[in-house]
gemmi code that builds the backbone of each chain (N, CA, C; Angstrom):
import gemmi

chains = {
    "A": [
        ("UNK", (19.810, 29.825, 6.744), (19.045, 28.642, 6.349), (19.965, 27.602, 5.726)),
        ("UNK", (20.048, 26.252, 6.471), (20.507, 25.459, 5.661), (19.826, 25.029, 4.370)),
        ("UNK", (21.030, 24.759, 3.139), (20.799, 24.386, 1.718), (21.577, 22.489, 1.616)),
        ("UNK", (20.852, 22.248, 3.250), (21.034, 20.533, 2.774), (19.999, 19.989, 3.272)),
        ("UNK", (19.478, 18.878, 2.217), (18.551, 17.969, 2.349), (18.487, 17.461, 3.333)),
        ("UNK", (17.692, 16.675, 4.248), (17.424, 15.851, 5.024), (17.439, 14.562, 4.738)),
        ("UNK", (18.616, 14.164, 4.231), (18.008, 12.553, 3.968), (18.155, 11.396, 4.917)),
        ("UNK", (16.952, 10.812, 4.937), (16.789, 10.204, 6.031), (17.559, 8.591, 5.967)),
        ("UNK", (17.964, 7.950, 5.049), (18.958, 6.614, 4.743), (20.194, 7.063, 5.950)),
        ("UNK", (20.631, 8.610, 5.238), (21.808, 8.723, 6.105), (21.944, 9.048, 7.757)),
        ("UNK", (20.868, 9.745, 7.429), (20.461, 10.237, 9.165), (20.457, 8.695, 10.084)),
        ("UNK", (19.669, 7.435, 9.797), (19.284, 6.664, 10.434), (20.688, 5.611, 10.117)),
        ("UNK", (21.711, 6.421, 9.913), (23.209, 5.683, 9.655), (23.657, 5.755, 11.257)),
        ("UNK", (23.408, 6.805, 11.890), (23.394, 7.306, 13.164), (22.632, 7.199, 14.210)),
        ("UNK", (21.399, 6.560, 13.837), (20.094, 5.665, 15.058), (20.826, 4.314, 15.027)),
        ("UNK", (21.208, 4.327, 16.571), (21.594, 3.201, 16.880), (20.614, 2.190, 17.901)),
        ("UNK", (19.595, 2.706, 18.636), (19.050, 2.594, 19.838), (17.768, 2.562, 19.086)),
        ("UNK", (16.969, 1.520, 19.474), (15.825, 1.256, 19.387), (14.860, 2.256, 20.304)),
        ("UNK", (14.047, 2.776, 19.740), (12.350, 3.422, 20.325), (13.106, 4.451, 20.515)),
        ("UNK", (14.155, 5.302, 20.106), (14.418, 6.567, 20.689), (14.324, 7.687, 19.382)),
        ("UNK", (13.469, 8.266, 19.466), (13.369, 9.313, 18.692), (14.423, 9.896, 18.469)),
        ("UNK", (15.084, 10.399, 16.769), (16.011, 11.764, 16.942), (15.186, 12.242, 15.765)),
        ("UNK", (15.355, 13.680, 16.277), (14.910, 14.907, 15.594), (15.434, 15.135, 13.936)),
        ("UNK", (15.191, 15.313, 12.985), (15.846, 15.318, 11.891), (15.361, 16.842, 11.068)),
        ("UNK", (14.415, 17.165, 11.829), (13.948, 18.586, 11.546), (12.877, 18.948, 11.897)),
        ("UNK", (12.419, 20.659, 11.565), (11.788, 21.449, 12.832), (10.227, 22.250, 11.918)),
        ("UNK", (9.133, 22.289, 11.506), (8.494, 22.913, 10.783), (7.438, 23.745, 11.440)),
        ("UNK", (7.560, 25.024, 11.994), (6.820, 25.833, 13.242), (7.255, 25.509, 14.483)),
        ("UNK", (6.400, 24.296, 15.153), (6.444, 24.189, 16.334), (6.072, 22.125, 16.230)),
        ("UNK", (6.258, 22.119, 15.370), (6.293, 20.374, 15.126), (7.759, 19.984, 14.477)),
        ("UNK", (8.048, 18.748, 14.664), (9.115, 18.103, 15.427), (8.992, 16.647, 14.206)),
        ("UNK", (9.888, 16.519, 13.640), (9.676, 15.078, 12.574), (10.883, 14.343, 13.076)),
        ("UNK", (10.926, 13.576, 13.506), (11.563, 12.205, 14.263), (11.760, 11.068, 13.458)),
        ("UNK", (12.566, 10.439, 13.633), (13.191, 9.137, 12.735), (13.310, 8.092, 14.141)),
        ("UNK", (12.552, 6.992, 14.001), (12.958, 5.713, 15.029), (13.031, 4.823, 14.443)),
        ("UNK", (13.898, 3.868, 15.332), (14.254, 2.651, 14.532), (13.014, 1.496, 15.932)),
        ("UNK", (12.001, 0.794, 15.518), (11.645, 0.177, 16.338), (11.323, -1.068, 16.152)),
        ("UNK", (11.415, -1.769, 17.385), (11.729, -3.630, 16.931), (11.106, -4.457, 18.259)),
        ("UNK", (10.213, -5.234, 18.264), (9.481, -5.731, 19.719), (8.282, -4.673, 19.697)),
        ("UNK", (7.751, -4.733, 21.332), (6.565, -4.809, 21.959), (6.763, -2.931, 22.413)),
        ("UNK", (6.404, -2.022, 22.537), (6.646, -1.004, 23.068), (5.612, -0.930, 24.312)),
        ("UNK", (5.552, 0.335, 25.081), (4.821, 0.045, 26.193), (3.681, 1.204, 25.990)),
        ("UNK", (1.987, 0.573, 26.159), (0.879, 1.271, 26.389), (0.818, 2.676, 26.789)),
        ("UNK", (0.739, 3.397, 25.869), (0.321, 4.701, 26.669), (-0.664, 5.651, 25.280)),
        ("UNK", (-0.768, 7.016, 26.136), (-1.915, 8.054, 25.490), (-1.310, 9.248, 25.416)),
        ("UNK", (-1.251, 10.257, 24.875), (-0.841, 11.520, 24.572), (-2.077, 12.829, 25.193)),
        ("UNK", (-2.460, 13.093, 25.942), (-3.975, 13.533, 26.248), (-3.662, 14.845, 25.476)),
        ("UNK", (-2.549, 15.303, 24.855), (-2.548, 16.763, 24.262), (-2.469, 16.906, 22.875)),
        ("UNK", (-1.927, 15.943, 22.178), (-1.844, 15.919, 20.536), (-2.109, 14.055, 20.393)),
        ("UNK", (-2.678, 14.816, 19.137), (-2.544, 13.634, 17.845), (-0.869, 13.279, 17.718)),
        ("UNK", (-1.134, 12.143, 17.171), (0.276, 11.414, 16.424), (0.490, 10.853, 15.579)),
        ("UNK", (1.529, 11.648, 14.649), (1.620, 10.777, 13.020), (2.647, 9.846, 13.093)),
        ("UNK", (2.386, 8.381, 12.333), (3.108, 7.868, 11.856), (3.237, 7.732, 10.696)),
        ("UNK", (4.579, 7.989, 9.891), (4.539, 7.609, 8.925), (5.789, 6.285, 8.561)),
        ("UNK", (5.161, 5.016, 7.807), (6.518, 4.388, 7.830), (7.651, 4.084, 6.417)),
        ("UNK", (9.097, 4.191, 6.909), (9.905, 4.030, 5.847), (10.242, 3.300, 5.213)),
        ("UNK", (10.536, 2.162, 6.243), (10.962, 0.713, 5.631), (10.459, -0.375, 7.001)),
        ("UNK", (9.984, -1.267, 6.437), (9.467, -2.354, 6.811), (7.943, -2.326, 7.622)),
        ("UNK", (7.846, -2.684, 8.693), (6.182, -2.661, 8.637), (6.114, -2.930, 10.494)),
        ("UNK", (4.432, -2.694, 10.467), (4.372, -2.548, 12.492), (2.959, -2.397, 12.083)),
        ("UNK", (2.756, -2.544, 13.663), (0.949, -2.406, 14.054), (1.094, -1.288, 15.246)),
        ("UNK", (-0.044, -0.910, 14.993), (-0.316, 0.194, 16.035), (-1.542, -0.002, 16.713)),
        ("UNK", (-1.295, -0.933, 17.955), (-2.642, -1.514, 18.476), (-3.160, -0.996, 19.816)),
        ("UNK", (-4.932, -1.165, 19.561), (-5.812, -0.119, 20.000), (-6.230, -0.892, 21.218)),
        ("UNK", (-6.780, -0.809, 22.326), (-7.642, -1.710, 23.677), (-8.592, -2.591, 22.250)),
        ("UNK", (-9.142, -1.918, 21.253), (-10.475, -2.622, 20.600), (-9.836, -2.890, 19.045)),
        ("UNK", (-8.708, -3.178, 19.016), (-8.235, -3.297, 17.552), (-6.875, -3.111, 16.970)),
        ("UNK", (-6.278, -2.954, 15.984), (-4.887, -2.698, 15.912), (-5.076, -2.021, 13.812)),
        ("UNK", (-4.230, -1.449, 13.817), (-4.146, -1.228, 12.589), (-2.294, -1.107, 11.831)),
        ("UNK", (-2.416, -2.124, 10.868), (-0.826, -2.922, 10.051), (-0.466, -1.710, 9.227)),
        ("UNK", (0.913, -1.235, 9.477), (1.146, -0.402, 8.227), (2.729, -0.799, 8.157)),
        ("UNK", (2.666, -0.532, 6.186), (3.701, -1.199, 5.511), (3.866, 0.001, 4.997)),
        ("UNK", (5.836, -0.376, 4.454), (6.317, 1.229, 3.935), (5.419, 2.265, 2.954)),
        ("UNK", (5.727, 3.357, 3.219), (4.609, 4.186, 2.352), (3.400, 4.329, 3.120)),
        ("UNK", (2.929, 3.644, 4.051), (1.356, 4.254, 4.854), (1.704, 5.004, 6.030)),
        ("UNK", (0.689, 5.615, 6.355), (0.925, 6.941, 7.718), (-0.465, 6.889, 8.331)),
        ("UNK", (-0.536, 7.340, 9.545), (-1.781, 6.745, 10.424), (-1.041, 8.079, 11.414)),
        ("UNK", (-2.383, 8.614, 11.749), (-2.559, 9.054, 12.719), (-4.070, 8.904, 14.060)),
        ("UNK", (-2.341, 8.755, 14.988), (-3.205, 8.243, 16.363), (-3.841, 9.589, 17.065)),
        ("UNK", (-5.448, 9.485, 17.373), (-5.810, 10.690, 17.664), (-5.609, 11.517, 19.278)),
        ("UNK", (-5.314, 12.535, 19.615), (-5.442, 12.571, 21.178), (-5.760, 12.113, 21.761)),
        ("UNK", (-5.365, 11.066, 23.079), (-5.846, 10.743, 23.858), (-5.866, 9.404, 23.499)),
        ("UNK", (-6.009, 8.445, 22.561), (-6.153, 7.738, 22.454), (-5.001, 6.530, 22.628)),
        ("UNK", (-5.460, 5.607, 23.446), (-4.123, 4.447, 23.873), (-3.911, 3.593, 22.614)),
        ("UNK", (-2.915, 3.159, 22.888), (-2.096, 3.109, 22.050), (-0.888, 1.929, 22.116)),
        ("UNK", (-0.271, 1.231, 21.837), (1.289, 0.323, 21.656), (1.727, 0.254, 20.458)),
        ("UNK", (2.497, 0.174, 19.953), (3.137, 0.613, 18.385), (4.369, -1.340, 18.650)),
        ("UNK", (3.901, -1.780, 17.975), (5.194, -3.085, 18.301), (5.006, -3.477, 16.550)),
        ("UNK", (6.518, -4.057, 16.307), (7.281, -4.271, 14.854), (7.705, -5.657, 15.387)),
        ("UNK", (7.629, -6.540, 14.205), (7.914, -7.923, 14.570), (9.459, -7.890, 14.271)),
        ("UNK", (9.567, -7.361, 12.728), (11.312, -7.427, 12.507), (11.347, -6.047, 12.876)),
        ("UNK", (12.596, -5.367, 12.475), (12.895, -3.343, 12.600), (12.265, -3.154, 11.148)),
        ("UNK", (11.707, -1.319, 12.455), (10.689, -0.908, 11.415), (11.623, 0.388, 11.433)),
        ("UNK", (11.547, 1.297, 10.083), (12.143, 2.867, 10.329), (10.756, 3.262, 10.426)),
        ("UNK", (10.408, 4.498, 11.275), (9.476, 4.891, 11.157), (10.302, 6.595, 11.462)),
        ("UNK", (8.842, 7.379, 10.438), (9.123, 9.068, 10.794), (8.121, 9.097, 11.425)),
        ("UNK", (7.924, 10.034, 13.074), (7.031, 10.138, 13.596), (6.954, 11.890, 13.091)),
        ("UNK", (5.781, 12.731, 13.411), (5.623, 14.037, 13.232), (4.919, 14.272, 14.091)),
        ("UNK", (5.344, 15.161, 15.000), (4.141, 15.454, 16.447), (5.044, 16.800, 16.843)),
        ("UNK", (4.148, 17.629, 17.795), (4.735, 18.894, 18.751), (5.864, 18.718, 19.257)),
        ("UNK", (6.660, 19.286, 19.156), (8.343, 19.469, 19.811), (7.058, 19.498, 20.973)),
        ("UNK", (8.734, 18.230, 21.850), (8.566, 18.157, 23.168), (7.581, 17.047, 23.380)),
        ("UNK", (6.794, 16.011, 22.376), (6.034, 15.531, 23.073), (7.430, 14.270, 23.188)),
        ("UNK", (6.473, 13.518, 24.592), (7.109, 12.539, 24.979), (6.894, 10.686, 24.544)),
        ("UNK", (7.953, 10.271, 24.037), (7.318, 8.803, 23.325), (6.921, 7.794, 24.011)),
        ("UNK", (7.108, 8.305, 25.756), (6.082, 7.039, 26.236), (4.252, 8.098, 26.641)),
        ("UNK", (4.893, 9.313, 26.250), (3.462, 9.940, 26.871), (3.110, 9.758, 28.152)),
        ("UNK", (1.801, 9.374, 28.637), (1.589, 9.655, 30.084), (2.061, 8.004, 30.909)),
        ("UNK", (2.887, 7.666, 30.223), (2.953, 6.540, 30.822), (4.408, 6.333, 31.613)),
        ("UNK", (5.076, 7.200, 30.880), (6.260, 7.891, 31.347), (7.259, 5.884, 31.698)),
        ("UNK", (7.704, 6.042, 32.490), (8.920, 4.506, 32.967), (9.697, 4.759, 32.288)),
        ("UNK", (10.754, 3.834, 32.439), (11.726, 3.472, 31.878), (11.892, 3.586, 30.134)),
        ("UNK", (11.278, 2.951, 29.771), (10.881, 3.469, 28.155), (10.862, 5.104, 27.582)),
        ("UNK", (11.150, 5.511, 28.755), (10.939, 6.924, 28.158), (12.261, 7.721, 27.327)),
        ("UNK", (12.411, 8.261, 26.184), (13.956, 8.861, 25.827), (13.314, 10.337, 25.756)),
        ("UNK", (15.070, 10.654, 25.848), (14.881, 12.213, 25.386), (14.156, 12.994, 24.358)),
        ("UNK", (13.091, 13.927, 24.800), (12.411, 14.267, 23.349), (12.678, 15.438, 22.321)),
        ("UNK", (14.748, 15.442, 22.664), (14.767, 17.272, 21.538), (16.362, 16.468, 21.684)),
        ("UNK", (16.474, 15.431, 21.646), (18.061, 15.111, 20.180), (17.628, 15.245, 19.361)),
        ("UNK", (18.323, 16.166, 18.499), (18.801, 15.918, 17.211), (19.924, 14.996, 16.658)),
        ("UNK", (19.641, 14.356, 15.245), (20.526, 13.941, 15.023), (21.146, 14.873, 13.241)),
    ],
    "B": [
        ("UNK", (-12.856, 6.966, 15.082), (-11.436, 6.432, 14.761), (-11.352, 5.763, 13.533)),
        ("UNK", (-10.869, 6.242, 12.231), (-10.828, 5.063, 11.322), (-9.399, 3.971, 11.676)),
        ("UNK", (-9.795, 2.982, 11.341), (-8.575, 2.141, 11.148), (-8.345, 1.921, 10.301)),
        ("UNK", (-8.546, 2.149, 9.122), (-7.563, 2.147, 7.402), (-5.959, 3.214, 7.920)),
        ("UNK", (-5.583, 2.122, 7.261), (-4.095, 3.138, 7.505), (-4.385, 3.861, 5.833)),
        ("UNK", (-3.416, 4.805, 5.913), (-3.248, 5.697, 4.967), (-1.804, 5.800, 3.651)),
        ("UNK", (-2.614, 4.720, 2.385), (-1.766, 4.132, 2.017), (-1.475, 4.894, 0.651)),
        ("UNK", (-0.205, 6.090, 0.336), (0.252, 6.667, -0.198), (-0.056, 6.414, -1.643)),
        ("UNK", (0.099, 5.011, -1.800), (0.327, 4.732, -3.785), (-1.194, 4.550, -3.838)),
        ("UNK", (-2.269, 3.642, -2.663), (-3.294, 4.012, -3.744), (-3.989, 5.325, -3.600)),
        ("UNK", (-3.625, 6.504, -3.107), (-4.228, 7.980, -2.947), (-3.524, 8.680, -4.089)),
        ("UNK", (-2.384, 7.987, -4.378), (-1.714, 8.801, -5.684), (-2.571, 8.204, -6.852)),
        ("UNK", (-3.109, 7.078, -6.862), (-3.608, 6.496, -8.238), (-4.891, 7.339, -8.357)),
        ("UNK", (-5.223, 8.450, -7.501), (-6.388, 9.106, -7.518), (-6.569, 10.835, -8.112)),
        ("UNK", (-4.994, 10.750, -8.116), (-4.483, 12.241, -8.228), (-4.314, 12.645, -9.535)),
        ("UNK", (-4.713, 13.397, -10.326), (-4.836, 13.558, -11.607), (-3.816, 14.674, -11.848)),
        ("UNK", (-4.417, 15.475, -11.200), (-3.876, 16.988, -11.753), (-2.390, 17.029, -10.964)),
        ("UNK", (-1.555, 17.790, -11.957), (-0.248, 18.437, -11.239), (-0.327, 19.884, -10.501)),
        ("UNK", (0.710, 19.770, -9.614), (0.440, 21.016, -8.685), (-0.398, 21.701, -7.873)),
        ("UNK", (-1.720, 20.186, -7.946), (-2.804, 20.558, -7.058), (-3.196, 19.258, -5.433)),
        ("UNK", (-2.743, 20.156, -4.286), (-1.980, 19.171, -3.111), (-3.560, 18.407, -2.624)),
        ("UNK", (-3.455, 17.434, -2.553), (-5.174, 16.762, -1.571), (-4.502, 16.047, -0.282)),
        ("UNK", (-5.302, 16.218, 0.329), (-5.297, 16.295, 1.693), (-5.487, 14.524, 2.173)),
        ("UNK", (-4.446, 14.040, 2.767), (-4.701, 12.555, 2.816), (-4.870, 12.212, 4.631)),
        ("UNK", (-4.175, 13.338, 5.485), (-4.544, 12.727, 6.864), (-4.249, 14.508, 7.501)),
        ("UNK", (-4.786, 14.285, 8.744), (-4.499, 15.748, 9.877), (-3.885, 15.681, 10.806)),
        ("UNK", (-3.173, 16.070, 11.574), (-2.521, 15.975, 12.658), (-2.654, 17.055, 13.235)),
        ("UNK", (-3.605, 17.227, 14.566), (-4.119, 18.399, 14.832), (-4.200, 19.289, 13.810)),
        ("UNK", (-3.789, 20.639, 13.778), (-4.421, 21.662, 12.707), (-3.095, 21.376, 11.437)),
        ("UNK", (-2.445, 20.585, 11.315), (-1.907, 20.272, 10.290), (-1.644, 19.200, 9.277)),
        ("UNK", (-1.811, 19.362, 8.173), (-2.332, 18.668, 6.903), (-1.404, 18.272, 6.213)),
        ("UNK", (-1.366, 16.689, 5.829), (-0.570, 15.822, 5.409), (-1.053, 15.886, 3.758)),
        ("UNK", (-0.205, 16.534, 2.832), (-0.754, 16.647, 1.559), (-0.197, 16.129, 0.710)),
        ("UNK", (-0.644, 15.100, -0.292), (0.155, 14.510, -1.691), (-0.204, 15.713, -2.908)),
        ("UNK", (1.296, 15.671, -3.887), (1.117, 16.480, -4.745), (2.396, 15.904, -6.116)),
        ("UNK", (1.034, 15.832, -7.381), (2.489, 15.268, -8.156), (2.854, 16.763, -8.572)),
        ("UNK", (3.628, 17.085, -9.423), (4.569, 17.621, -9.259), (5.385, 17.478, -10.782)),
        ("UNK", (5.230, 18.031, -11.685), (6.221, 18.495, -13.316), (6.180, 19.630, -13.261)),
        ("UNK", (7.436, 20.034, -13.952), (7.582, 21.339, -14.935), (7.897, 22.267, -13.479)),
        ("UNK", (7.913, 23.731, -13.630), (8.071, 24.893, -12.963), (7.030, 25.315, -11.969)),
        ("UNK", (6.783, 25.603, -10.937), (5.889, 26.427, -10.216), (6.075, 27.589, -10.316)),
        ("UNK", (5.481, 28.294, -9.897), (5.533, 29.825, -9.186), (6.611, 30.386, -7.942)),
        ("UNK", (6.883, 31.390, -8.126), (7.957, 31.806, -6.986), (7.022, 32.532, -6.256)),
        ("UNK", (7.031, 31.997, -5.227), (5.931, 32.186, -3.690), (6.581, 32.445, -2.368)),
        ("UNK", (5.902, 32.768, -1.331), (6.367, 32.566, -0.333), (5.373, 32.269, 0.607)),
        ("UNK", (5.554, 31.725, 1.712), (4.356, 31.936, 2.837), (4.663, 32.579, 4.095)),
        ("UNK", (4.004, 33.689, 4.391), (4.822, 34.933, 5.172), (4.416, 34.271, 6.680)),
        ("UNK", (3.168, 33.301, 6.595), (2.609, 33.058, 8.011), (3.242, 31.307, 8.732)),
        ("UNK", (4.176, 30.680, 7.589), (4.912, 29.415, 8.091), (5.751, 28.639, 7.263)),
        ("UNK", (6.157, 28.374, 8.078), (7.649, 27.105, 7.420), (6.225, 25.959, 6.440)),
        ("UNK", (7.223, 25.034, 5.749), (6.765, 24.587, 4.596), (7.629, 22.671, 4.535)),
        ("UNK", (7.339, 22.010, 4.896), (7.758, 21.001, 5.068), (7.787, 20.355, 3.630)),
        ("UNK", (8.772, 19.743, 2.495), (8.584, 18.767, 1.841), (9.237, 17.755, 1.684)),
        ("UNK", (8.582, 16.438, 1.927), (8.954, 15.224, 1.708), (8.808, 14.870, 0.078)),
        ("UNK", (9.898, 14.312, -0.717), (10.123, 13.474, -1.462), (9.752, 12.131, -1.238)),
        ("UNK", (8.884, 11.637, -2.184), (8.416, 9.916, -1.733), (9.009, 9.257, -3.052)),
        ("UNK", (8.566, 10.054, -4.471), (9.036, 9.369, -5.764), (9.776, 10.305, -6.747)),
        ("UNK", (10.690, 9.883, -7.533), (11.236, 10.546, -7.990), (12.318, 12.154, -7.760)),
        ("UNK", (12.585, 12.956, -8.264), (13.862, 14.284, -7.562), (12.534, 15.533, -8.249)),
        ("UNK", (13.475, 16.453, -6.936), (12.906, 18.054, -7.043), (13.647, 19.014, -6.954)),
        ("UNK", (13.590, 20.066, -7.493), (14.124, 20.964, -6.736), (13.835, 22.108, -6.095)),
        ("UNK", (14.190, 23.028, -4.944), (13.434, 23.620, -4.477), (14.324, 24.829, -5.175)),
        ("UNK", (14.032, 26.310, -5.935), (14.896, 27.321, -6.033), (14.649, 28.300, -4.992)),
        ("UNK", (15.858, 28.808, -4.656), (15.717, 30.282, -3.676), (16.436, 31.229, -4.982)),
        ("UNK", (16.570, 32.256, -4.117), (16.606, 33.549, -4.681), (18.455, 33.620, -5.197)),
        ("UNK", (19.028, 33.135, -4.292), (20.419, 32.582, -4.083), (21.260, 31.117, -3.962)),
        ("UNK", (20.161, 30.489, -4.886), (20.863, 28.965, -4.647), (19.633, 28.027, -4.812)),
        ("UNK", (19.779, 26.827, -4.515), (18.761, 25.646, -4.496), (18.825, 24.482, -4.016)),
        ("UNK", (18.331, 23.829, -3.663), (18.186, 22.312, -2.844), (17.825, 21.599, -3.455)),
        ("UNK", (18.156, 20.474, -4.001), (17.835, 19.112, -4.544), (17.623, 17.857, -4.042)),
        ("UNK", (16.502, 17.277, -4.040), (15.757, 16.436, -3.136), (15.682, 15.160, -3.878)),
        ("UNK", (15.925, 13.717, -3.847), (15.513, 13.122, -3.889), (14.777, 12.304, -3.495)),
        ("UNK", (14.036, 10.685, -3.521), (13.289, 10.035, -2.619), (13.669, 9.527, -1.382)),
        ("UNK", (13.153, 9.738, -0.169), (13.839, 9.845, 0.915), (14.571, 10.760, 1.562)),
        ("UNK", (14.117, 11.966, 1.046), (14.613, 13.545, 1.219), (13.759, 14.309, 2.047)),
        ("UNK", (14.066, 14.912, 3.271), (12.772, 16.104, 2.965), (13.923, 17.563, 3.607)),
        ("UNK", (13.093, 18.439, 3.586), (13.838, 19.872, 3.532), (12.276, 20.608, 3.758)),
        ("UNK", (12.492, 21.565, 5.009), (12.111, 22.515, 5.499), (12.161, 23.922, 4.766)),
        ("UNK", (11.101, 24.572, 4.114), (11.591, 26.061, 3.756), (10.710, 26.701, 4.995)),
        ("UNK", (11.631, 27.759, 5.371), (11.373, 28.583, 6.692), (10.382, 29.861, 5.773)),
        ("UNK", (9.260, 30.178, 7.011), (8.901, 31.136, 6.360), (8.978, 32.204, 6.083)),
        ("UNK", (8.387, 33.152, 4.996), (8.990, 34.045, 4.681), (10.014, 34.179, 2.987)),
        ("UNK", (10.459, 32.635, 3.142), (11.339, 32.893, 2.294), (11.145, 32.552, 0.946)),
        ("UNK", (11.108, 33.048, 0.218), (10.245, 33.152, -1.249), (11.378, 31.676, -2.235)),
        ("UNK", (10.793, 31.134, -2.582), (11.224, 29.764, -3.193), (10.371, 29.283, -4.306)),
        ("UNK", (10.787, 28.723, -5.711), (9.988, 27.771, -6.541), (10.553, 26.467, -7.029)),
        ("UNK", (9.083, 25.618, -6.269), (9.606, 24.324, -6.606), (9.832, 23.879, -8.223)),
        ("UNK", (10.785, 22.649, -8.403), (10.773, 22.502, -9.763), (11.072, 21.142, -9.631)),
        ("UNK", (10.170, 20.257, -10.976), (10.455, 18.954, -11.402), (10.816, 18.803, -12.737)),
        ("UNK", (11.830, 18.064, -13.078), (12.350, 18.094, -14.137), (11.251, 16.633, -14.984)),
        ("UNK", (11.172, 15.738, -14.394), (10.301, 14.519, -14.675), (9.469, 14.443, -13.330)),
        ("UNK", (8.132, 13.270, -13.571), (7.162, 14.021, -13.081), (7.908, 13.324, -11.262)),
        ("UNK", (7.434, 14.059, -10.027), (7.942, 13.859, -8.775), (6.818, 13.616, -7.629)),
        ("UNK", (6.963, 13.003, -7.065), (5.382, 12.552, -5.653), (5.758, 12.935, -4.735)),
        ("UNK", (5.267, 14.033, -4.424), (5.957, 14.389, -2.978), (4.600, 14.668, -1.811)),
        ("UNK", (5.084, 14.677, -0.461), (4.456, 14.830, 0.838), (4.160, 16.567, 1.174)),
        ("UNK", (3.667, 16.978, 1.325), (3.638, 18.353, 1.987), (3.304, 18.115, 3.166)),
        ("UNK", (3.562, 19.139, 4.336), (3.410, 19.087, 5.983), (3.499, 19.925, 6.051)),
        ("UNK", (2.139, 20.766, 6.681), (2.088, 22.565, 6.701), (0.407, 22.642, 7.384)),
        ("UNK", (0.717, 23.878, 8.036), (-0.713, 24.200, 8.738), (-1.869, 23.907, 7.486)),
        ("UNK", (-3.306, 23.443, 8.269), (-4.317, 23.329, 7.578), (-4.911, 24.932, 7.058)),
        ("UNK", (-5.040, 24.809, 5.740), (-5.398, 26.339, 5.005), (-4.557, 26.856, 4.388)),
        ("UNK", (-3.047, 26.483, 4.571), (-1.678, 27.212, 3.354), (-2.188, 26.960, 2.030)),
        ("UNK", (-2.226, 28.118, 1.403), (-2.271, 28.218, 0.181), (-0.795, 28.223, -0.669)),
        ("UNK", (-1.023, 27.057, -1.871), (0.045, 26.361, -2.366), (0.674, 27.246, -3.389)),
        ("UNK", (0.515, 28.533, -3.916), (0.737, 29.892, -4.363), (1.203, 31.050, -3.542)),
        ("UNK", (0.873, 30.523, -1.602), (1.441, 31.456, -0.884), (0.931, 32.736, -1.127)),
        ("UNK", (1.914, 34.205, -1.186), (1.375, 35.217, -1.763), (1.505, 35.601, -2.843)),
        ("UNK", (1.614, 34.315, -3.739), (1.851, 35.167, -4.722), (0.200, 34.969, -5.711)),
        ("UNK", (-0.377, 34.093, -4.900), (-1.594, 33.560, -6.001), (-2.008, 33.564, -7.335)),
        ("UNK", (-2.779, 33.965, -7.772), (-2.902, 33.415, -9.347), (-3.367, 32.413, -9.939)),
        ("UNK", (-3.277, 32.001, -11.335), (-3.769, 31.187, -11.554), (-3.733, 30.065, -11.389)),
        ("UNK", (-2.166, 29.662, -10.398), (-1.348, 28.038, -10.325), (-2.255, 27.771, -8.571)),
        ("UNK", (-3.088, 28.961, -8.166), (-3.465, 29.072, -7.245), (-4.754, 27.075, -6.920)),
        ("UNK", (-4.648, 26.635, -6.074), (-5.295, 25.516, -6.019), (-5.789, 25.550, -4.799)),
        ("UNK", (-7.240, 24.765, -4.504), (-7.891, 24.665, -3.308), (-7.191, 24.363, -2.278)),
        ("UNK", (-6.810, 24.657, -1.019), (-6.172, 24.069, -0.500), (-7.010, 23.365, 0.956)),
        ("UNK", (-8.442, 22.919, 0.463), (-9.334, 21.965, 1.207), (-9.760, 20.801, 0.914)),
        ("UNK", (-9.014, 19.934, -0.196), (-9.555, 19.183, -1.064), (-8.803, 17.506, -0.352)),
        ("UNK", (-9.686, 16.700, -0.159), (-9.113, 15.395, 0.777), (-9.191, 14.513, -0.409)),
        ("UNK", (-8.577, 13.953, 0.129), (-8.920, 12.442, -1.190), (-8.481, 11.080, 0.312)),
    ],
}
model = gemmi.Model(1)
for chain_id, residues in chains.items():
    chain = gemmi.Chain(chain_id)
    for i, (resn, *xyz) in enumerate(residues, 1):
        res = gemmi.Residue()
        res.name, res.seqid = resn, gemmi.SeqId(i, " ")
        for name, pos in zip(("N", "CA", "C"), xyz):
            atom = gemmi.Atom()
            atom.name, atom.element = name, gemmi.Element(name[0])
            atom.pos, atom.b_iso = gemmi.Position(*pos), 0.0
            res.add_atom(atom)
        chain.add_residue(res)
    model.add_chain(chain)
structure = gemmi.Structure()
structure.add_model(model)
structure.setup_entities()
């Protein structure tokens, strides 16, 4: 067992790439992710899990077909199964996501937008 | 679907008691828990899962049997399960828990530091 912290300032010394998840640690079978995200991301749904956001520094919307909901550092929102979804940050946002190892960050929408979902950093 | 995001400082202005975790969001069967946090806990373990804690305010420490981890804000650290650990705050600390819905925050060792572990705020 490692006896070092996770701290996430330093970890995201090493996110260089916008919307790409890295892994920063593992709790059962869920997966806590650090992204750095900035602009418009692309529409999609998860049809198998929920999705947490929680954010670190600075702020984003997470907008719905019927609505959007603003979160600033310190708030966490979770998006429920299935439910569509775009996550867009006007300036860069850090965000920790927490979801099932292996899910994918464009979900079923898959394209180009899609990154690897098991770097670690 | 609610759309209130889930905003950390005012769910802490709600939290009275130390060492007793309330439940602020779910992510499938797992529970996003605030907990302040002074003085010594109990040496516990949880034989059935890993144990996620995020640092949001102030330092912690986690003791093992052979050593310890020290967390500050913007920290988090995984205890794997099984492995018997007591948290400690020297001044008072706000931290995140991330752990299946139903972990009891005494683990096996229960007792009196024993706290609901169904309680939402």
């Amino acid at each position: 067992m490692s006896r070092e912290p996770v701290r996430f300032a330093d970890k995201f010394a090493a996110v260089h790439d916008l919307w790409s998840p890295r892994i920063v640690a593992r709790m059962n079978d869920i997966d806590f992710k650090l992204v750095r995200i900035r602009g418009e991301f692309v529409w999609h749904r998860h049809p198998e899990t929920d999705e947490a956001f929680i954010v670190l520094e600075g702020s984003m919307e997470i907008r719905f077909r019927d609505g959007a909901v603003r979160l600033e550092a310190g708030d966490m929102f979770v998006v429920p199964r299935g439910v569509e979804h775009c996550p867009v940050a006007r300036e860069e946002c850090r965000i920790l996501l927490v979801e099932p190892a292996g899910t994918r960050n464009t979900g079923d929408a898959a394209g180009e937008r899609t990154a690897p979902s098991d770097v670690w950093i």
